[in-house]
N, C-alpha and C positions, 0 to 999 in steps of 0.2 A: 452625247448625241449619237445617234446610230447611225453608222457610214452608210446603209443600203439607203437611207434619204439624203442625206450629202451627197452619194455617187449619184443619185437617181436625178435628185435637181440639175444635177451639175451636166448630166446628158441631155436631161428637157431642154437648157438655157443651149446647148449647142446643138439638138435640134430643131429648133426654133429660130436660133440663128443660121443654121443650114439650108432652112424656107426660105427665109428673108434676102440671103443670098442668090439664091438659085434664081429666085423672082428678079433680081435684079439681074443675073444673065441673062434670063431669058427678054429682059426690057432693052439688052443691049451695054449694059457695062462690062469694061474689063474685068471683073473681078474672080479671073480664076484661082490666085492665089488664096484669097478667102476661103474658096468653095472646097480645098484640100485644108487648107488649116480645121475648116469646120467640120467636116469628114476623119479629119484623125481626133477631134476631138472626141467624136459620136463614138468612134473605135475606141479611145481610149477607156471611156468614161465607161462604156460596155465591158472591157476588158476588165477593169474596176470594181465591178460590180460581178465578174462570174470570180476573180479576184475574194472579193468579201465573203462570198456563198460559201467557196469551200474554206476560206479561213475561219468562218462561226461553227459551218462542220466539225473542222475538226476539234472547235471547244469545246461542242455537246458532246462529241465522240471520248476523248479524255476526262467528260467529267464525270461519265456513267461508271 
């Protein structure tokens, strides 16, 4: 399977959980904890993914 759709889903699902969260601060719940967890994920999962880019570069780069 190709990691740039692994890394890709796996930022959508913590963007999307990032929404979800926010909406509920803004409704009034605690839940700032959340809203950084879900934030390093969004980082993560991005980091991940420019991660994978130059990893696949340099396979085309060494295969030519």
């Amino acid at each position: 399977m190709d990691l740039r759709k692994v890394f890709a889903i796996g930022t959508g699902l913590w963007i999307v959980a990032l929404i979800v969260v926010l909406i509920l601060l803004a409704v009034g719940y605690s839940v700032m904890p959340l809203v950084i967890m879900c934030v390093a994920g969004v980082i993560i999962g991005l980091l991940l993914l420019i991660w994978e880019y130059f990893d696949r570069w340099d396979y085309r780069r060494l295969g030519q």
